[in-house]
BALUMTOR-399122 format. One line per field, with one value per residue (C-alpha): residue number from 1; residue in three letters; chain; x, y, z negated. Coordinates in steps of 0.25 Angstrom, whole numbers, plus 5000, padded with zeros to 4 digits. Example, Ala and Ser with C-alpha at 12.3 -4.5 7.8 and 13.67 -1.06 7.14 Angstrom:
BEGIN
k = [1,2]
r = [ALA,SER]
c = [A,A]
xx = [5049,5055]
yy = [4982,4996]
zz = [4969,4971]
END
This chain:
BEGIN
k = [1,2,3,4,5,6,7,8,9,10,11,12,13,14,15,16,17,18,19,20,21,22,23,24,25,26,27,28,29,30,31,32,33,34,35,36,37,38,39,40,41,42,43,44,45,46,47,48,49,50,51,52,53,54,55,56,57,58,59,60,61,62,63,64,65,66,67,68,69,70,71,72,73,74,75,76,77,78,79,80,81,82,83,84,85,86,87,88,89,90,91,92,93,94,95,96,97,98,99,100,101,102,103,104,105,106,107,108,109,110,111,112,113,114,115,116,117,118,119,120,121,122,123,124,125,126,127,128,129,130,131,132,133,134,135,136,137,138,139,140,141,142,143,144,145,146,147,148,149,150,151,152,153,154,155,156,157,158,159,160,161,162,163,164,165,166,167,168,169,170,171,172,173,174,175,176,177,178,179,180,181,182,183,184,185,186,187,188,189,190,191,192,193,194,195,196,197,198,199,200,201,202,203,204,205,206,207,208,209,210,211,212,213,214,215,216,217,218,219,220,221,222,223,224,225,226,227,228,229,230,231,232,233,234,235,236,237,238,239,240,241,242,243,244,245,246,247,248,249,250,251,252,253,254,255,256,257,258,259,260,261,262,263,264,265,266,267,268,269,270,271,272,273,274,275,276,277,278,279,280,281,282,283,284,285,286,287,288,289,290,291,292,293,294,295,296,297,298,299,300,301,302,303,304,305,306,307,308,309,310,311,312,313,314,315,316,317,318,319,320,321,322,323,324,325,326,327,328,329,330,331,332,333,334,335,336,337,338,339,340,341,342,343,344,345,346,347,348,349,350,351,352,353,354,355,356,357,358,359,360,361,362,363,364,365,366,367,368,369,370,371,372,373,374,375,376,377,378,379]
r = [UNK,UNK,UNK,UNK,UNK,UNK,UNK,UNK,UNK,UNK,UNK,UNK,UNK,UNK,UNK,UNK,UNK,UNK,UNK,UNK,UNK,UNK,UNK,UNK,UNK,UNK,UNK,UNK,UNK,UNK,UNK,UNK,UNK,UNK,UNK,UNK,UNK,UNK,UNK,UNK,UNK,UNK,UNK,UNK,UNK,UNK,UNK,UNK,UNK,UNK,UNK,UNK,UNK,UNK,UNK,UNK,UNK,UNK,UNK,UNK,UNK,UNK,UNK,UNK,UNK,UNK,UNK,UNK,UNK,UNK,UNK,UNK,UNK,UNK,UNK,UNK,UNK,UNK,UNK,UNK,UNK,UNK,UNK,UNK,UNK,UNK,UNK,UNK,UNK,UNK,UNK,UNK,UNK,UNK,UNK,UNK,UNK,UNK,UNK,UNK,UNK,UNK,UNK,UNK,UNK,UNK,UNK,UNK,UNK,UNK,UNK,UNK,UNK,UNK,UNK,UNK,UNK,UNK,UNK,UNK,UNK,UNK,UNK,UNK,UNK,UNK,UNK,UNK,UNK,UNK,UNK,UNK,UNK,UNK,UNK,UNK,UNK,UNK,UNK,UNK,UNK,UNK,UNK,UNK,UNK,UNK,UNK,UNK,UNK,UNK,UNK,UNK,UNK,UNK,UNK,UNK,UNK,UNK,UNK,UNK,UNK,UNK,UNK,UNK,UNK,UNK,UNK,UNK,UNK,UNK,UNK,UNK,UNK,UNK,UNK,UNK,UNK,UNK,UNK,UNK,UNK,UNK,UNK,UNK,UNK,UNK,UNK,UNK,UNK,UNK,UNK,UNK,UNK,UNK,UNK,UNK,UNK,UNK,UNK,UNK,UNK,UNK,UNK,UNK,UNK,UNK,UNK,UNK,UNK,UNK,UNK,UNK,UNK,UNK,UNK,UNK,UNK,UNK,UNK,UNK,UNK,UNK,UNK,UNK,UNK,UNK,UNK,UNK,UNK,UNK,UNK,UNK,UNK,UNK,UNK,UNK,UNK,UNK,UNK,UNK,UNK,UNK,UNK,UNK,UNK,UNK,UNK,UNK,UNK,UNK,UNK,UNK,UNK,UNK,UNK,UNK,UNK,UNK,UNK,UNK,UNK,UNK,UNK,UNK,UNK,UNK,UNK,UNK,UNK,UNK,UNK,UNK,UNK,UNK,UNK,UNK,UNK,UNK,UNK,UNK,UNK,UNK,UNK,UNK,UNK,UNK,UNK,UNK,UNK,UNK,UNK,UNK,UNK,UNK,UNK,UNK,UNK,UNK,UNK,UNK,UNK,UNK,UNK,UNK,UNK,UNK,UNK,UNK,UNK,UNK,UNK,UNK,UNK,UNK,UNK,UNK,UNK,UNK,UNK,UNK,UNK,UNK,UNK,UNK,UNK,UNK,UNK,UNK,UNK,UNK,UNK,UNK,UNK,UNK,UNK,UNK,UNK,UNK,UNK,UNK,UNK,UNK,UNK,UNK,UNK,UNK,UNK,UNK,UNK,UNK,UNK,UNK,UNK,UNK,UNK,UNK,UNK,UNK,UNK,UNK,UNK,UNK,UNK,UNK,UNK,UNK,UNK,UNK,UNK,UNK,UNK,UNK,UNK,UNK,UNK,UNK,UNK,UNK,UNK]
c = [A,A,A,A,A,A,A,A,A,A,A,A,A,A,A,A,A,A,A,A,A,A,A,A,A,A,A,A,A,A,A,A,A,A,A,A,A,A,A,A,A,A,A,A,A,A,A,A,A,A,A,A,A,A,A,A,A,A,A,A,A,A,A,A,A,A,A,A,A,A,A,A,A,A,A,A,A,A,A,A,A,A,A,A,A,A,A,A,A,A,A,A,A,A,A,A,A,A,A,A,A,A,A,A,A,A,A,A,A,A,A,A,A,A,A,A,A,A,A,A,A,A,A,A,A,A,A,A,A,A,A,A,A,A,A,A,A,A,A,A,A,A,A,A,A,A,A,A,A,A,A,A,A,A,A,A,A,A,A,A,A,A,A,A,A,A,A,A,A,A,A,A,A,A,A,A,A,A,A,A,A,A,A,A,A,A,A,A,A,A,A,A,A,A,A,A,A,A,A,A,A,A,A,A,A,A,A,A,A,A,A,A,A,A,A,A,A,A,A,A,A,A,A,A,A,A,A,A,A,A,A,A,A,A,A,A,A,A,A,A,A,A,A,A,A,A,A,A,A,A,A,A,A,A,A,A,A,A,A,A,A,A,A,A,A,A,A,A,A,A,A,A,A,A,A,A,A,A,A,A,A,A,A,A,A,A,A,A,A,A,A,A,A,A,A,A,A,A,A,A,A,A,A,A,A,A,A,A,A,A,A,A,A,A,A,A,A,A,A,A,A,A,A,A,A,A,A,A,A,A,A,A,A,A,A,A,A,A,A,A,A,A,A,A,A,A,A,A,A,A,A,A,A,A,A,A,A,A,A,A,A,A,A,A,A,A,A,A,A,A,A,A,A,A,A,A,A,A,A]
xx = [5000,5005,5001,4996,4989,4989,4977,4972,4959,4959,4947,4940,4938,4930,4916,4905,4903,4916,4926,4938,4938,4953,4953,4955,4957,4967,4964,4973,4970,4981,4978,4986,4987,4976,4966,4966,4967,4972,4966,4972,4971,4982,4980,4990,4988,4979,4983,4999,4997,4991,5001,5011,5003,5003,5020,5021,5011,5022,5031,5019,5014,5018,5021,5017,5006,5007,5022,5016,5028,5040,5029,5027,5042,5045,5033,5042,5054,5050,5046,5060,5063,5052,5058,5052,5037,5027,5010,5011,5021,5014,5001,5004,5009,4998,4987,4996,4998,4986,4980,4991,4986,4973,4977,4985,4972,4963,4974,4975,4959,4962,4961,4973,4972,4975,4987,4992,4993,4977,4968,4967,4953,4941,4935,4944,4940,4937,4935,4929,4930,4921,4921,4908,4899,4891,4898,4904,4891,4888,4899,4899,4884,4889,4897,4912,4918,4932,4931,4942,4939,4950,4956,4963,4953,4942,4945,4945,4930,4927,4934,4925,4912,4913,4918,4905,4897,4902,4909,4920,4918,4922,4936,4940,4953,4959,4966,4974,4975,4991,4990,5003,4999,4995,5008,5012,5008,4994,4993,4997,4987,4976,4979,4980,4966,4963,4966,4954,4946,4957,4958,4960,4971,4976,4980,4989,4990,5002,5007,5014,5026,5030,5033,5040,5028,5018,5028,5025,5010,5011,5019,5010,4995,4989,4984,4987,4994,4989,4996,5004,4992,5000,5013,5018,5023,5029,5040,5032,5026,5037,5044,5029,5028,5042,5043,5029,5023,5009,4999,4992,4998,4989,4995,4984,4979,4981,4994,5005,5011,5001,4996,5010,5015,5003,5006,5020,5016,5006,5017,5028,5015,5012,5026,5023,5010,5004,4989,4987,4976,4975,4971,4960,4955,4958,4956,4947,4941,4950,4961,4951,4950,4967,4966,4955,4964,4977,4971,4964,4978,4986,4986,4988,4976,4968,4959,4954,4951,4937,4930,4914,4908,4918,4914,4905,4916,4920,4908,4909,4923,4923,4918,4915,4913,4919,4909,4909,4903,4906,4916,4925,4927,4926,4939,4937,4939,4941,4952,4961,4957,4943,4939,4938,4937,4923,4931,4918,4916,4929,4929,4918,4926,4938,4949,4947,4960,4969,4974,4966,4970,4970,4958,4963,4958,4968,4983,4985,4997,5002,4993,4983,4989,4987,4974,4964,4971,4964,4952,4954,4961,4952,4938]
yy = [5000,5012,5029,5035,5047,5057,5066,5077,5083,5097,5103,5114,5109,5123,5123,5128,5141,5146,5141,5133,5139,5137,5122,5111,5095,5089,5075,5065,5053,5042,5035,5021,5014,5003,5011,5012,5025,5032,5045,5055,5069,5079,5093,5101,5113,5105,5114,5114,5098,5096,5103,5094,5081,5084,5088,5073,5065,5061,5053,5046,5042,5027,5024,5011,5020,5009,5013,5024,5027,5027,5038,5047,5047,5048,5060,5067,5065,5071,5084,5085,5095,5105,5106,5099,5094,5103,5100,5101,5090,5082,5085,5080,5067,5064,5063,5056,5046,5045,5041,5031,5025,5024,5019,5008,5004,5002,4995,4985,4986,4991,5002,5012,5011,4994,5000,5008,4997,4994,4999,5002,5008,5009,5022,5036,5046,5060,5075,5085,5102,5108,5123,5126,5118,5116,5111,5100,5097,5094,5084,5078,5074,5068,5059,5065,5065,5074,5088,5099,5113,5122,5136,5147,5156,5155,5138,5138,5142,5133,5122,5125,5127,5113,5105,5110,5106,5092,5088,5080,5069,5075,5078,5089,5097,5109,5114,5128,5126,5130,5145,5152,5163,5156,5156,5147,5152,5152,5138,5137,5145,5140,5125,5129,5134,5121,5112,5110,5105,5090,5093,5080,5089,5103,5105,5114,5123,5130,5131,5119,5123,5127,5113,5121,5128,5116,5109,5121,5119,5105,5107,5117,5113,5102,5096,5086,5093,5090,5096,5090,5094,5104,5095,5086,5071,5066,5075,5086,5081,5072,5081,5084,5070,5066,5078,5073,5088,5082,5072,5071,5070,5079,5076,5080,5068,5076,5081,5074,5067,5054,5042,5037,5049,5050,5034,5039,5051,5043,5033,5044,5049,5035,5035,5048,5045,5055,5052,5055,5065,5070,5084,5083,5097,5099,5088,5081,5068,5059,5063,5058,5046,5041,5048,5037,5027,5030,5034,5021,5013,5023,5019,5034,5039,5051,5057,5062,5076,5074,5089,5083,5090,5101,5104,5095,5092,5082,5075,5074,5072,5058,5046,5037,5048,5042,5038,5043,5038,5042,5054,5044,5041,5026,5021,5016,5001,5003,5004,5013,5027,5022,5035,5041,5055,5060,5068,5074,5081,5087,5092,5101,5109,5115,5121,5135,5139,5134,5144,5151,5165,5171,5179,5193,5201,5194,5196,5180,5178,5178,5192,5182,5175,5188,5194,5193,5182,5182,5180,5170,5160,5163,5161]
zz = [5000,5002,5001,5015,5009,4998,4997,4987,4984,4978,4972,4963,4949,4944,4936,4943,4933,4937,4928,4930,4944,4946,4942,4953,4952,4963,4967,4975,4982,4988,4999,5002,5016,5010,5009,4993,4987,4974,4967,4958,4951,4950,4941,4937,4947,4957,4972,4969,4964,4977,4985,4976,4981,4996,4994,4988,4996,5007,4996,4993,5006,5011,4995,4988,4976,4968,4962,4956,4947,4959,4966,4953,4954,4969,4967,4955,4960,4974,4966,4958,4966,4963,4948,4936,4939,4933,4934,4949,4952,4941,4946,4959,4953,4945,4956,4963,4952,4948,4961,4963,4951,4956,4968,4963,4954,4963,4971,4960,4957,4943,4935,4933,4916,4920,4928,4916,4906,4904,4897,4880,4881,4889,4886,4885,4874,4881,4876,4884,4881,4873,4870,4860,4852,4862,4872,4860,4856,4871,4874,4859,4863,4874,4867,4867,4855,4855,4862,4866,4865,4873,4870,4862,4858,4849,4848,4834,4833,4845,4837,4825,4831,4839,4827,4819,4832,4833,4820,4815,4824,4838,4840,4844,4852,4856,4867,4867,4883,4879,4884,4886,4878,4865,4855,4846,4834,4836,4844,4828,4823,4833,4830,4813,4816,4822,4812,4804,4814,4816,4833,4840,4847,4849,4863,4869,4859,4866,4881,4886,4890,4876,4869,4856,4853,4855,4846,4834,4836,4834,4821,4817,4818,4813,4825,4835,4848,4862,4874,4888,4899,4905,4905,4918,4916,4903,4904,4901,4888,4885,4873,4869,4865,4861,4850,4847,4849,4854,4847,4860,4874,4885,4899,4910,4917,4932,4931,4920,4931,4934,4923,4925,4917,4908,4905,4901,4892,4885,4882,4878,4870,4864,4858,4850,4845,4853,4861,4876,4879,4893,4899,4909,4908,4922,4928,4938,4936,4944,4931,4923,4927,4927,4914,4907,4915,4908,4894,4894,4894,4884,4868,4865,4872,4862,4873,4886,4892,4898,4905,4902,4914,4916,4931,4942,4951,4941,4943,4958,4964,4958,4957,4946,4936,4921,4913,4899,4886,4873,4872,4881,4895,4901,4906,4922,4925,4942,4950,4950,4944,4945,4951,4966,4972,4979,4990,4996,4983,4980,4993,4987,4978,4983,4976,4972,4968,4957,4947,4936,4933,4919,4914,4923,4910,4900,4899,4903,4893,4879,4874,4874,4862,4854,4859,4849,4841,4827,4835,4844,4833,4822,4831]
END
């Protein structure tokens, strides 16, 4: 068998009320000399990671996709060049990863988590975003039991408002989204004012790229830390988990480099002690899917990013749907991936563009971090 063809499907990912205008998912398809056919997600910075796909497509073409590993590493070392490999380069990989493990389960009439040691459990543990009472009382009635609210400003009395609501019995988590502009200091004082309400996590509390200042929240709050969305490969959570910064491992589903590099983190993460949580909060459902694959054969496994009805293109450019009972989403038992792309209806939303601006009225750096502070830490 070998790879004749690598396609890409680029579309808008937006709400329909105008909201996350900017956001795209990338899907990719292999195509093999037998018919057969492997189908992948890559995020990251969905127009340049496709730009990045089409540049590596002729090292794949006439290869054997079921060494998987000898292509990752034709793939990285092809882009060496380029300087180290960022979310682009990573991105590319992972969609092209992932649809080669497809690929290679359907091939062998198996599912991938069988392919990646078997499977532990049958059911993945999910938590969707909830950003009032309301909206947690909602989904708690729906059966989910764990629920992430998101943000900097006024978090604390979201926190408070929605624990009342639901009570002891739902877990709950945080994330800071890691803005540049939030300091040290009070990433400290924000996860302090955290504490009595026992998060399953705090995520993100500080931008990525500052590892010495994550490392002083986690000494500092009494708080399991969550970070590694933003990061590519293991290398770039690698000292995260080796100085044991982290209780919980967040590599993004689309763009870590493939489910051969998530495999790998989870076991330097299994080491540590620490539990693997993937990102998804901007991912398409084809990610979802290789992300219940690979959560269901890992030991360290804590839970999965699920966007409950986030926007209706989810519903539509895929087929089966997962099903969902319980707060937790079934693991698949088909071939491969167990999912397939609806072309016709991805041709219906075409990107819009791919960046999104800060708000023109706000300074978009670090006065923000001082504007109004009493208020925003203390509400």
């Amino acid at each position: 068998m070998k790879i004749t063809e690598v396609k890409t499907y680029l579309m808008h990912a937006g709400r329909p009320d105008g909201s996350w205008q900017k956001r795209n998912w990338l899907f990719v398809k292999i195509v093999t000399d037998e018919g057969l056919y492997g189908v992948g997600e890559a995020s990251g910075w969905p127009r340049v990671v496709q730009t990045a796909i089409q540049d590596l497509t002729p090292l794949l073409i006439g290869e054997d996709p079921f060494h998987i590993e000898k292509l990752w590493q034709k793939l990285y070392l092809a882009m060496m060049g380029h300087g180290m490999t960022g979310i682009v380069g990573s991105g590319a990989l992972t969609g092209i990863d992932m649809a080669l493990w497809d690929l290679k389960g359907k091939a062998l009439n198996t599912p991938v988590w069988n392919l990646l040691g078997g499977k532990i459990r049958d059911h993945i543990w999910a938590y969707p975003h909830a950003h009032n009472a309301e909206r947690a009382l909602e989904l708690v009635e729906r059966g989910f039991t764990a629920l992430k609210i998101g943000g900097v400003k006024g978090v604390v009395g979201k926190v408070e408002a929605i624990r009342r609501a639901v009570g002891l019995d739902i877990d709950l988590m945080v994330d800071a989204h890691g803005p540049p502009w939030l300091t040290t200091r009070d990433a400290i004082r924000l996860g302090k004012a955290l504490e009595d309400y026992d998060l399953l996590f705090y995520e993100d509390p500080v931008a990525p790229e500052h590892v010495e200042s994550l490392a002083r929240v986690a000494a500092s709050v009494e708080l399991p830390i969550a970070a590694g969305e933003r990061h590519a490969a293991i290398y770039g959570v690698r000292e995260l988990i080796e100085r044991e910064i982290i209780d919980v491992v967040q590599p993004d589903t689309g763009r870590a480099g493939g489910l051969l590099q998530m495999k790998k983190i989870a076991a330097l993460a299994e080491a540590h002690a620490i539990t693997v949580a993937p990102h998804s909060g901007s991912l398409g459902p084809v990610a979802a899917y290789a992300c219940l694959h690979l959560l269901a054969s890992l030991p360290n496994t804590l839970i999965m990013e699920h966007l409950e009805d986030d926007v209706p293109q989810r519903y539509e450019v895929v087929t089966p749907l997962p099903v969902i009972e319980a707060g937790h989403i079934l693991v698949p038992d088909a071939p491969g991936l167990g999912v397939d792309l609806v072309e016709e209806a991805i041709a219906k939303y075409p990107s819009r563009g791919n960046v999104s601006p800060p708000d023109p009225n706000e300074e978009p750096v670090y006065i923000l971090a001082r504007t109004g502070r009493a208020r925003w830490i203390q509400e």
